[in-house]
C-alpha positions as a Markdown table, in Angstrom:
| # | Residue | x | y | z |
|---|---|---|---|---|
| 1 | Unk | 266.4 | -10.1 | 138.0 |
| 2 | Unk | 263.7 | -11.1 | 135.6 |
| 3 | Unk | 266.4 | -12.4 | 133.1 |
| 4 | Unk | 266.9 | -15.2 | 136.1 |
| 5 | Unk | 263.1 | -16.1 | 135.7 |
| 6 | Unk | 263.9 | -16.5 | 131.9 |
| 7 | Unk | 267.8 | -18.6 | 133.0 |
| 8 | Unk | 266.0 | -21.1 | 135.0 |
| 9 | Unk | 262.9 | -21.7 | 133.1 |
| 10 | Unk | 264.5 | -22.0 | 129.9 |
| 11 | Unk | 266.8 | -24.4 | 131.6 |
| 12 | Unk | 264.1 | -25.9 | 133.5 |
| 13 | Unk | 262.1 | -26.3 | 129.9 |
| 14 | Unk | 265.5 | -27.6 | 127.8 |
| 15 | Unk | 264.8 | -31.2 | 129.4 |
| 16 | Unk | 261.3 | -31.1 | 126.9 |
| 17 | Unk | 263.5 | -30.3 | 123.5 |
| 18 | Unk | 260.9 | -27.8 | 123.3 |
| 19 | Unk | 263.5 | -24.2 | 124.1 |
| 20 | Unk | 264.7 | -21.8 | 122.1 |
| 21 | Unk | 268.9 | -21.7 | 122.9 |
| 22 | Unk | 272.1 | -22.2 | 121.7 |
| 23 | Unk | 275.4 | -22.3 | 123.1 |
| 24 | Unk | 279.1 | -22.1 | 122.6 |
| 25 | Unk | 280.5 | -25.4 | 121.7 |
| 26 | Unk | 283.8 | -24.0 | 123.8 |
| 27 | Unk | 281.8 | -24.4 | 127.2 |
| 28 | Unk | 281.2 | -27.6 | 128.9 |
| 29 | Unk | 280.2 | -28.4 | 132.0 |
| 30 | Unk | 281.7 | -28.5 | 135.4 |
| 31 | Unk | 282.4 | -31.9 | 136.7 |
| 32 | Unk | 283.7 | -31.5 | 140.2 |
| 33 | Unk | 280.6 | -29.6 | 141.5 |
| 34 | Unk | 283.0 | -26.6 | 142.5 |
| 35 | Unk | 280.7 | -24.1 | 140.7 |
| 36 | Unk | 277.2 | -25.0 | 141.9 |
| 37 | Unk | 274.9 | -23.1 | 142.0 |
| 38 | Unk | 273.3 | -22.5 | 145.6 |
| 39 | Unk | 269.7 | -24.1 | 146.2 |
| 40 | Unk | 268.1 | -27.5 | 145.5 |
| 41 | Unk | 269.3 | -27.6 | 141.5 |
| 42 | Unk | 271.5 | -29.4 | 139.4 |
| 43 | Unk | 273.0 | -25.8 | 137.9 |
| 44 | Unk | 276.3 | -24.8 | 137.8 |
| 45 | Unk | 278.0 | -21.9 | 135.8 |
| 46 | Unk | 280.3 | -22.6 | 133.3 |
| 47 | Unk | 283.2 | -20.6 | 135.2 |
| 48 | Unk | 283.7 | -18.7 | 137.9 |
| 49 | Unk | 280.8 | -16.3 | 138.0 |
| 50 | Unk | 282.7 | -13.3 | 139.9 |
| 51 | Unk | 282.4 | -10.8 | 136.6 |
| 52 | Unk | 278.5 | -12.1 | 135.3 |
| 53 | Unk | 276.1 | -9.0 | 135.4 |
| 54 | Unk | 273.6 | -11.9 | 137.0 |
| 55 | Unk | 274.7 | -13.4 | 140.7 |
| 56 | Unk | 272.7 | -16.1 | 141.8 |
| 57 | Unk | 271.4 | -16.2 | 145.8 |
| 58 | Unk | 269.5 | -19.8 | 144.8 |
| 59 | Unk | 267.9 | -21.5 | 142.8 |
| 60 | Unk | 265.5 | -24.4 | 144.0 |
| 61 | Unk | 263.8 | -26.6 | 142.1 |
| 62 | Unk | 260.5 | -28.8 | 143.1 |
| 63 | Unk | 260.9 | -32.1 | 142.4 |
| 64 | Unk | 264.7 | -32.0 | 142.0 |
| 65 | Unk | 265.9 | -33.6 | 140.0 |
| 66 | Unk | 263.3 | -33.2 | 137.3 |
| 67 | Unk | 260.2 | -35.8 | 136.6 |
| 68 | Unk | 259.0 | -36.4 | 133.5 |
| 69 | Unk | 255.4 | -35.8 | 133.6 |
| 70 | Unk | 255.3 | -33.8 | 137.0 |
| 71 | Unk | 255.1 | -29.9 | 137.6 |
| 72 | Unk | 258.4 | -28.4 | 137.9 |
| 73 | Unk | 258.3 | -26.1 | 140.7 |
| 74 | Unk | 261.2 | -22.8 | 140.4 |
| 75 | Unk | 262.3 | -20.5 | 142.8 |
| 76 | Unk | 265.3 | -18.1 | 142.6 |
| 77 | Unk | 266.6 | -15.2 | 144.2 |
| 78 | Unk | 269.3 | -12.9 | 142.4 |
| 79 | Unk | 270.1 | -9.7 | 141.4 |
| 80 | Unk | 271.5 | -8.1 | 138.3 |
| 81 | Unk | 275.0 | -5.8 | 138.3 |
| 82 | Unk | 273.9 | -3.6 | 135.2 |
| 83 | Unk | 270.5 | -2.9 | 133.5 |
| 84 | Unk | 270.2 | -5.9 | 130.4 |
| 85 | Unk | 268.2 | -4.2 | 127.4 |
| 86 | Unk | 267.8 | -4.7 | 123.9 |
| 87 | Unk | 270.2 | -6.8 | 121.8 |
| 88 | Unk | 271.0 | -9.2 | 124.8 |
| 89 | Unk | 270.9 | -12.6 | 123.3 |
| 90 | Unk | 270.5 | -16.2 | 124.8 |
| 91 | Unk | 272.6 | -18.9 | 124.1 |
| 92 | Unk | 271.6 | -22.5 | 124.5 |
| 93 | Unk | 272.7 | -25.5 | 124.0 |
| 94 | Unk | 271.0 | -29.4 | 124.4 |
| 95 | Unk | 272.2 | -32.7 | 124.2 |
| 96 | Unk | 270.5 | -36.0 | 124.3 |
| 97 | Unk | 273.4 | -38.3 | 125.3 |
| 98 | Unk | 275.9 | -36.9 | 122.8 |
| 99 | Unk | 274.1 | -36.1 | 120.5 |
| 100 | Unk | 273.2 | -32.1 | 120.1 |
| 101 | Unk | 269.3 | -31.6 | 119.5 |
| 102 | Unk | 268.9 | -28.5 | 119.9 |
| 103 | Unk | 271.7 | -25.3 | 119.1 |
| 104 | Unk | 269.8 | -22.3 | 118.9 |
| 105 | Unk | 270.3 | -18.2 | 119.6 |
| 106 | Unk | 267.2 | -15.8 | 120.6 |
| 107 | Unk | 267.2 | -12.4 | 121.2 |
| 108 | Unk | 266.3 | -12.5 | 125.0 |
| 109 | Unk | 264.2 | -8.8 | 124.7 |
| 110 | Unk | 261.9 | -11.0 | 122.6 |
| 111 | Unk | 261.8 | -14.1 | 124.2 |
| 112 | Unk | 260.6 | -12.2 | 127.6 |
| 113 | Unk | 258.1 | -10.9 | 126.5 |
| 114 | Unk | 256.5 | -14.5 | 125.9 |
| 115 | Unk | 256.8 | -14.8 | 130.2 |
| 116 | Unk | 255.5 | -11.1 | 130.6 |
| 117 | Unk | 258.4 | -9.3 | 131.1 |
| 118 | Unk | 260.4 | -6.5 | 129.0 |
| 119 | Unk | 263.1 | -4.9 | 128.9 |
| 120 | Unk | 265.4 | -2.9 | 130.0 |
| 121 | Unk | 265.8 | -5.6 | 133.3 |
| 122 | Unk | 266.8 | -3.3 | 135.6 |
| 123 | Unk | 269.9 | -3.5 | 137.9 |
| 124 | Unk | 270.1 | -4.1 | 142.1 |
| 125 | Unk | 266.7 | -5.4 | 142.3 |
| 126 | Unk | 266.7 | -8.2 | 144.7 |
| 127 | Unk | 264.3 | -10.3 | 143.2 |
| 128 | Unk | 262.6 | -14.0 | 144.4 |
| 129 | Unk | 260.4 | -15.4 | 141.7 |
| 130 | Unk | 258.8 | -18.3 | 140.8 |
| 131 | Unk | 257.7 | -20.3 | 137.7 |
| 132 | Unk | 255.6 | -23.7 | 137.0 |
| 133 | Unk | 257.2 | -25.5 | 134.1 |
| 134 | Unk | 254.6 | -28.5 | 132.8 |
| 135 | Unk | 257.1 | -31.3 | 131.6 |
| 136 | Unk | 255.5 | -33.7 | 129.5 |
| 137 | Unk | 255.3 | -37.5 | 130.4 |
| 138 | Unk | 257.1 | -38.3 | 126.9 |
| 139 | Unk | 260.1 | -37.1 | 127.6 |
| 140 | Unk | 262.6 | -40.0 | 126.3 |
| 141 | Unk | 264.5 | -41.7 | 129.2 |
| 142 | Unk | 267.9 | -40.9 | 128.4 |
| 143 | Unk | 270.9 | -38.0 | 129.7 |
| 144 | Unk | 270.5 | -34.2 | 128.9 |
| 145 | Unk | 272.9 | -31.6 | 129.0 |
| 146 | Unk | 272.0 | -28.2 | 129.0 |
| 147 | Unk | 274.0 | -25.5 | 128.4 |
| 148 | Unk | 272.5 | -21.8 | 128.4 |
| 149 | Unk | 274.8 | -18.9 | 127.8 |
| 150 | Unk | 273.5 | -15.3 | 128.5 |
| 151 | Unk | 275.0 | -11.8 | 127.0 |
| 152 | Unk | 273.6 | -8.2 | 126.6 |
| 153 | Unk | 274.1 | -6.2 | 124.0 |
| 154 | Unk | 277.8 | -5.3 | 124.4 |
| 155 | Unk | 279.0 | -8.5 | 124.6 |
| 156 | Unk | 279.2 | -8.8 | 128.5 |
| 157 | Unk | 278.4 | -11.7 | 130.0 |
| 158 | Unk | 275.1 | -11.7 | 132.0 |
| 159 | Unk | 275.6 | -15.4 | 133.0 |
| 160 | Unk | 276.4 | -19.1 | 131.8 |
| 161 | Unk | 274.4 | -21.9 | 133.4 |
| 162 | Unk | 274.7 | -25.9 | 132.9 |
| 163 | Unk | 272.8 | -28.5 | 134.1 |
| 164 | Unk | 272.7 | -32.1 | 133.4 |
| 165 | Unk | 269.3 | -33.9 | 133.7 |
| 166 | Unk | 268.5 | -37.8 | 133.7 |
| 167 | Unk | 265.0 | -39.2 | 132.6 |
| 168 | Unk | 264.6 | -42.9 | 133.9 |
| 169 | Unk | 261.5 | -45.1 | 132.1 |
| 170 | Unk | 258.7 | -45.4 | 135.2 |
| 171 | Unk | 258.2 | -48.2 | 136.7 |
| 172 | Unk | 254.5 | -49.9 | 136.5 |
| 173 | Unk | 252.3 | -48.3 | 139.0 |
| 174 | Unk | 254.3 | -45.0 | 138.8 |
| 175 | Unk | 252.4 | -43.6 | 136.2 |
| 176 | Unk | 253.2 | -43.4 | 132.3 |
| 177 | Unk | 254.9 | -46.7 | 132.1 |
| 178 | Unk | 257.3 | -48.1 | 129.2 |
| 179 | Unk | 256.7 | -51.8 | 128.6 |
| 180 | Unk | 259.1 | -54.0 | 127.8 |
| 181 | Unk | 259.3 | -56.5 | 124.7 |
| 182 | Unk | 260.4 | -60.2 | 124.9 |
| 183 | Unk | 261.2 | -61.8 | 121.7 |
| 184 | Unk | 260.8 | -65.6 | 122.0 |
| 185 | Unk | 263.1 | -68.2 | 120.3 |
| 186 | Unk | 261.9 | -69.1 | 116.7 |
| 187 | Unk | 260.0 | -71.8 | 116.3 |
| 188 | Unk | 260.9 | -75.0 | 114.4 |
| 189 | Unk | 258.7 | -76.1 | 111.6 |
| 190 | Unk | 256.8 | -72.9 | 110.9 |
């Protein structure tokens, strides 16, 4: 169940450009919302999740969606079919718009260890968690697709989450706000 605190904060973080995650460039995300997953979230697993070592109960995020500059609040419940252990990698994928910024793969033993956990994540532990993600107020206004895709170390799938987040410039009064530049006409004679 600790691999879900890693899923959803490394998804949660992915909206910063700051993760470390890669992804196949054969999965893309669900459009007609039929593989959700359950909570206040913009997730959704790539396909059907009915053989992934990880099943979701919820995941809820605070504020949802995502705010530039704000505290992003996790909670998730879950529990995992099989111990994960070492040699289980992370796959993760981000686009800005459609452009890919960040394709990455991590070892997840190692990249636990940075939230203090280790492995071996042990099976049938119903597990609730949660994690504070800071997201910084310069996070570009623009689309981001997210796509992280878990396996352990024979190849099985743990899970394979996507999310697609939008950033919108603040408005004066809101905060960090983006001004705006007028140009004005040339002038004749100068």
């Amino acid at each position: 169940m600790q691999l879900l605190t890693l899923t959803t904060a490394l998804l949660a973080s992915t909206a910063t450009a700051k993760s470390l995650w890669a992804s196949s460039p054969n999965i893309s995300p669900n459009t007609d919302g039929s593989l959700s997953v359950p909570g206040e979230n913009p997730l959704q697993h790539c396909e059907d999740p009915k053989n992934d070592i990880l099943t979701l109960k919820s995941v809820d995020l605070t504020p949802n969606p995502p705010k530039a500059g704000q505290t992003l609040q996790i909670t998730a419940k879950g529990t995992l079919s099989e111990d994960v252990d070492k040699g289980s990698e992370v796959h993760l994928t981000v686009k800005y718009g459609l452009i890919t910024i960040i394709r990455q793969t991590a070892d997840l033993c190692d990249t636990i260890t940075k939230v203090d956990l280790a492995c071996p994540l042990k099976k049938d532990e119903q597990t609730e968690l949660t994690k504070s993600v800071e997201l910084p107020k310069e996070i570009p206004p623009g689309k981001y697709s997210v796509i992280a895709d878990v396996y352990n170390a024979d190849k099985k799938k743990v899970t394979c989450l996507t999310a697609t987040v939008e950033f919108h410039r603040k408005k004066d009064g809101e905060g960090v706000s983006v001004g705006q530049v007028v140009l004005d006409e040339p002038k004749q004679g100068l």
